[in-house]
C-alpha positions in Angstrom: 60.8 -33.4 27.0 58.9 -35.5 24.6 59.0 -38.5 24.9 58.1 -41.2 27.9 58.5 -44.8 29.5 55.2 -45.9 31.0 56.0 -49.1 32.9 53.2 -52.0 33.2 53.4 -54.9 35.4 55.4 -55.9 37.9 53.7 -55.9 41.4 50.3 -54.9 40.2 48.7 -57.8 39.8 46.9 -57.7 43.0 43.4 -57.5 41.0 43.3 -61.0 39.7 40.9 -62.6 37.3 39.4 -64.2 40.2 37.6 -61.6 40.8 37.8 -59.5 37.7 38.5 -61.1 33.9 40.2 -57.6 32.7 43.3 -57.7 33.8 43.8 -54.1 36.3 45.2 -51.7 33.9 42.6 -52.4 31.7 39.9 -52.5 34.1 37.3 -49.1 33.8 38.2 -46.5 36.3 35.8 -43.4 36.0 34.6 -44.7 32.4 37.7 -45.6 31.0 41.3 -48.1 31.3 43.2 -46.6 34.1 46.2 -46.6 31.3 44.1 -43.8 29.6 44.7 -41.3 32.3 48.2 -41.7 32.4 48.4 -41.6 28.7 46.2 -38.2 28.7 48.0 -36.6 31.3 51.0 -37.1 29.9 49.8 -35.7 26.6 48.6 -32.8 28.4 52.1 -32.3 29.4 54.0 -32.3 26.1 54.7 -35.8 25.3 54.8 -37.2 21.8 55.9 -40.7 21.7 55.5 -42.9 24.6 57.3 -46.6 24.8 54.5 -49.0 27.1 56.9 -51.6 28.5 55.1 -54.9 29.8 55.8 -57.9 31.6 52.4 -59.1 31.8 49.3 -59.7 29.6 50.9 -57.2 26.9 48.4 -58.3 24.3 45.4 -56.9 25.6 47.0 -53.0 25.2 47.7 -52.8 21.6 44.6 -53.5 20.0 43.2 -51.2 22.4 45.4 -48.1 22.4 46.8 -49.5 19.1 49.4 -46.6 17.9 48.1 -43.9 20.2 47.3 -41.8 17.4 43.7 -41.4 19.2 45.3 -39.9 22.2 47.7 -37.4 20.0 50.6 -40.0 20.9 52.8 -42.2 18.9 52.7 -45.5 21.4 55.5 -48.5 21.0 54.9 -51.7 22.9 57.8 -53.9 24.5 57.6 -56.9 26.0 59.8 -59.0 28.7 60.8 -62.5 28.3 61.0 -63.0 31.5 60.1 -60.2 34.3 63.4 -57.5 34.5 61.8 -55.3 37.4 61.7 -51.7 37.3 65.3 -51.1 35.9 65.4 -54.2 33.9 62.3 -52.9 32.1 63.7 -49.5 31.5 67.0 -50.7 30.2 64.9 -53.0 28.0 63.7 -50.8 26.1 66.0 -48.6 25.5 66.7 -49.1 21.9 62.8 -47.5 21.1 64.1 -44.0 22.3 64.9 -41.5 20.0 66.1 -38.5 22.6 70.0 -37.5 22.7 72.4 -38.6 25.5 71.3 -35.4 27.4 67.7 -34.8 26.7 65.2 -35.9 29.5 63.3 -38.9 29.7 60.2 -38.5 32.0 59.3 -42.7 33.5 56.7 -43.4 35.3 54.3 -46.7 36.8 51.3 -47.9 35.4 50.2 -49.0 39.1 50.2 -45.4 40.7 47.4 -42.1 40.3 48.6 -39.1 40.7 48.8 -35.4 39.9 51.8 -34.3 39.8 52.7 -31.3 37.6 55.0 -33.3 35.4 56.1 -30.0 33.9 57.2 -29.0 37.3 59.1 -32.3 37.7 61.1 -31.8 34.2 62.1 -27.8 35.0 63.7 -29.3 38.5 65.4 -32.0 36.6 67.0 -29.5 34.0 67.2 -26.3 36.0 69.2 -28.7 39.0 71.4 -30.6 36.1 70.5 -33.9 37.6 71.4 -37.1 36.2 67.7 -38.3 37.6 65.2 -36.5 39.4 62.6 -38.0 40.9 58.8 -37.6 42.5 58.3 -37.7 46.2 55.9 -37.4 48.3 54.8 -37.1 51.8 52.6 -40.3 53.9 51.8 -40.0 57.4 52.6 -43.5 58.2 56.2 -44.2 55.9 56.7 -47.8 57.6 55.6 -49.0 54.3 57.8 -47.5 52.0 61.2 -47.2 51.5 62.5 -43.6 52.5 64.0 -40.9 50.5 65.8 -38.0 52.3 67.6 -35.0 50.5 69.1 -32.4 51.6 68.4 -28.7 52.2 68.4 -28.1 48.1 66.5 -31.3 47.5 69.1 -33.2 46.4 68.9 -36.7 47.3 71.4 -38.1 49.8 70.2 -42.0 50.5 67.7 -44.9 49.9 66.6 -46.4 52.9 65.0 -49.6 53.4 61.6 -49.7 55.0 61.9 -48.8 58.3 61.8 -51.1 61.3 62.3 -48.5 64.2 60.8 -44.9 65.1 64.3 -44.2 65.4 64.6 -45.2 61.6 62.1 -43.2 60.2 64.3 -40.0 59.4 61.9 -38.5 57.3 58.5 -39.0 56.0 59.5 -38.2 51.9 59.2 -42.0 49.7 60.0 -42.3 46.2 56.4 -41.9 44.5 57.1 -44.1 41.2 57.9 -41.2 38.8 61.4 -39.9 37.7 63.1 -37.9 35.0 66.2 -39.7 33.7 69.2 -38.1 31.5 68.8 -40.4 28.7 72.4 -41.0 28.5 72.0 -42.3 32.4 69.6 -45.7 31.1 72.4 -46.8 29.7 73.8 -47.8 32.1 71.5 -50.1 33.7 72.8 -54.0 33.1 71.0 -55.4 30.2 69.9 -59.4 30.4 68.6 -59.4 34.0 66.8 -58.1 36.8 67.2 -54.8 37.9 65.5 -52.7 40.9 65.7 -49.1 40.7 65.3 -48.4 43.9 67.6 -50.9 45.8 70.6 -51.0 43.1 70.0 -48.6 40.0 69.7 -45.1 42.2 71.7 -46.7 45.3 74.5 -46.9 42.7 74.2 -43.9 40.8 74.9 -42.2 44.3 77.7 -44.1 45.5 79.4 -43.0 42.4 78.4 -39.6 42.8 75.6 -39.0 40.2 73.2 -36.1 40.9 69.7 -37.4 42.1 67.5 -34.4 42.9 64.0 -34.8 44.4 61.4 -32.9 44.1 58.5 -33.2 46.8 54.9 -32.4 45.2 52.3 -33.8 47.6 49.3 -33.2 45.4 46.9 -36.5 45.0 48.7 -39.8 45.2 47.4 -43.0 45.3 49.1 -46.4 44.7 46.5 -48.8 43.2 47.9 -52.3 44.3 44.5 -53.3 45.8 41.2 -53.1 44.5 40.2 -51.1 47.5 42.6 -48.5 46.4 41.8 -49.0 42.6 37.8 -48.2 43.5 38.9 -45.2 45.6 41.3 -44.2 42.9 38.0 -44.1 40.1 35.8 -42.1 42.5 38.6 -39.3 43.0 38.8 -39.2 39.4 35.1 -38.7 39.1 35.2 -36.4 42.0 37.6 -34.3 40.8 40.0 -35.3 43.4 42.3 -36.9 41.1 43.2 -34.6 37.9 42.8 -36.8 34.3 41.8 -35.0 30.8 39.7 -38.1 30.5 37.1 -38.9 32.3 34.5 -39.2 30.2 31.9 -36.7 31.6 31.3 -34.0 34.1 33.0 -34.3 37.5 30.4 -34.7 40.4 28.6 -37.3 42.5 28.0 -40.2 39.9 29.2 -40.9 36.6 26.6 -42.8 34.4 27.9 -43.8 31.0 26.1 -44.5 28.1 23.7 -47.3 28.0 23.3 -47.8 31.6 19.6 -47.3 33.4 19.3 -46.0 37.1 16.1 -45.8 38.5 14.6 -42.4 39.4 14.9 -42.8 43.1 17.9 -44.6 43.1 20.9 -42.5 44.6 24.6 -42.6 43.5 27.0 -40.9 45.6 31.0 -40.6 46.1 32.0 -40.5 42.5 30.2 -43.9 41.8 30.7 -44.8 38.2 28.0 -47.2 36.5 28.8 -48.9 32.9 27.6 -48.9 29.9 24.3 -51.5 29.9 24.4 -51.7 33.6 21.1 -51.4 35.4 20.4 -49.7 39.2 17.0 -50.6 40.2 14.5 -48.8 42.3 16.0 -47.5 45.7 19.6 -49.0 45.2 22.1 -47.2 47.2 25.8 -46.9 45.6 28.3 -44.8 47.1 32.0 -44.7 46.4 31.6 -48.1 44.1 32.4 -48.7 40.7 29.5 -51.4 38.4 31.3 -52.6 35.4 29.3 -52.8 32.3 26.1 -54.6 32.1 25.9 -55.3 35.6 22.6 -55.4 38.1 22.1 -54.0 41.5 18.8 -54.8 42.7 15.9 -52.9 44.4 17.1 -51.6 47.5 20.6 -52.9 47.2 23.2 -51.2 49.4 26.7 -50.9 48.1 29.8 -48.8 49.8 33.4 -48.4 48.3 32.7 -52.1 46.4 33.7 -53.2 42.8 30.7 -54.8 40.7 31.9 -56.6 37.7 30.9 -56.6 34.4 27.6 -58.9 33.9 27.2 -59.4 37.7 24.2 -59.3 39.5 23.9 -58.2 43.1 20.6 -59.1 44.7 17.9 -57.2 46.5 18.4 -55.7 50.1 21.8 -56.8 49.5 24.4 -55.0 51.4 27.8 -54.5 50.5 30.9 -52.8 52.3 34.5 -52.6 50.9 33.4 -55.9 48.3 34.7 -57.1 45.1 32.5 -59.0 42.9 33.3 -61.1 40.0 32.2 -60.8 36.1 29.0 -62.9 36.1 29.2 -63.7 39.7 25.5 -64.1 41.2 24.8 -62.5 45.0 21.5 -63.4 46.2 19.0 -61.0 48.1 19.4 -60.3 51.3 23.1 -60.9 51.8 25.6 -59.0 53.8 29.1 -59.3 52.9 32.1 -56.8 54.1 35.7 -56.2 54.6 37.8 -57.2 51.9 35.4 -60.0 50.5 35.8 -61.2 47.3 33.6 -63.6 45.1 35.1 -65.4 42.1 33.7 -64.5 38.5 30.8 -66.8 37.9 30.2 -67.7 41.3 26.5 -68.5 42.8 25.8 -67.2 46.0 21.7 -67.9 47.3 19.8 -65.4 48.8 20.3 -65.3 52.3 23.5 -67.0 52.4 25.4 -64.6 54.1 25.8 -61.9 56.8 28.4 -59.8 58.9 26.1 -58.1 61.5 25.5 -59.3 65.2 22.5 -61.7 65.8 21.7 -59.0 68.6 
């Protein structure tokens, strides 16, 4: 296998430029676009030439990853019209592959971190002479997700819908956004219109009795829909927890890139990554958080598992818990804010504006 589909768009959009003007995939996670790590890993793999298909934004890739050359890759862009889904966007670019009818083509999402041992994937998928094989993986809680049971030797026997029952939930294996596909199998998707993958492309392919094999590797996942999840997903990286060739420094604690300034006594915790030309003053707190470049926490700031974008400035004795906080936004000292809160790039918030905790 050398060659990919890395598919960007669709439903992760969830990090909006109200909070952050990068749009997600673009957005640093442990030092570096999120895209990078996919593209490394898949590098690391055996991958030459790699087809980016995008329904969103698409202009603000290229003239950053340009023709991958940097990355050992040969990268081709694609563009929808108008937004195909996931098997529209395969089929849509299937004239930029160059593999034979029977050779494997290894797709995967631009919205999900993971380490799965994509060799591993491609052996099952030729050693079980599947039409497609695919990734799953194990949740506690599959209510979420649609489910994915195989049988005994891993083939795959249905798609099921989320389920609604206890009595529905037949097995805790869901489809984990990565597949191997016979190449000769894409076409054969419907050209000109939106396709799903999961609820017609592979429902199909087993009601006419194609092979779909699955192949269980419950190593890291992590889908980044939310910014919650994309914050955790930088701090594994820089942990370790994650595995990506590119992370631009040691794994530990703290990742402090070039430029940046963190005072002696401030402490960084968690995998906290802090950009370039970003300043952490005098006992600042970080832990789990990512600061985007030349942003400022102030003296004695306290920020948990929060987002900080690029040219924002977060007050002293400020505490923040689970935040996102716009480019350029403005968070006075002595604020509080938690849960989910989110404060549009540019936005002015005074100092002592805000609090969470009990008047008691």
């Amino acid at each position: 296998m050398t060659e990919a589909i890395l598919l960007v768009g669709g439903k992760g959009t969830r990090l909006r430029p109200m909070t952050v003007h990068t749009p997600k995939p673009m957005v640093p996670a442990a030092g570096v676009p999120f895209l990078t790590h996919q593209l490394a890993r898949a590098r690391a793999a055996g991958v030459e030439h790699i087809v980016l298909a995008t329904s969103y934004l698409a202009e603000v890739f290229e003239p950053y990853f340009g023709d991958g050359s940097s990355l050992g890759l040969h990268i081709e862009y694609v563009t929808e019209r108008e937004p195909l889904g996931t098997g529209g966007a395969i089929r849509n670019v299937a004239s930029r592959l160059r593999s034979g009818p029977d050779e494997p083509v290894l797709i995967f999402n631009g919205d999900i971190l993971t380490g799965l041992d994509i060799p591993a994937l491609v052996d099952t998928h030729e050693t079980s002479g599947a039409d497609v094989s695919l990734h799953l993986t194990r949740v506690e809680d599959p209510r979420a997700f649609g489910l994915v049971p195989t049988d005994p030797t891993g083939r795959v026997t249905a798609f099921l819908e989320k389920p609604q029952t206890p009595e529905e939930i037949v097995t805790d294996q869901i489809n984990a956004g990565a597949y191997v596909f016979r190449r000769s199998v894409i076409d054969t998707i419907p050209t000109g219109r939106p396709v799903s993958v999961e609820r017609e492309t592979f429902p199909e392919l087993l009601a006419t009795g194609a092979h779909l094999q699955g192949m269980v590797d419950s190593t890291y996942w992590l889908d980044l829909g939310t910014p919650q999840a994309f914050v955790r997903g930088s701090a594994d990286l820089v942990l370790g927890r994650a595995p990506s060739p590119a992370v631009p420094g040691r794994r530990g604690d703290r990742l402090v890139l070039a430029g940046a300034t963190v005072a002696e006594d401030a402490k960084l915790t968690g995998g906290t990554v802090i950009g370039t030309g970003a300043t952490v003053a005098e006992g600042a707190r970080i832990d789990g958080s990512v600061v985007l470049d030349g942003a400022l926490v102030e003296a004695g700031a306290v920020v948990t598992d929060s987002l900080i974008g690029a040219g924002a400035r977060v007050g002293a004795r400020t505490v923040l818990h689970g935040a996102v906080i716009g480019d350029g936004a403005r968070v006075g000292a002595d604020n509080e804010l938690r849960d989910g809160v989110r404060v549009w790039c540019g936005a002015r918030l005074p100092d002592g504006a805000v609090r969470f905790s009990s008047d008691q």
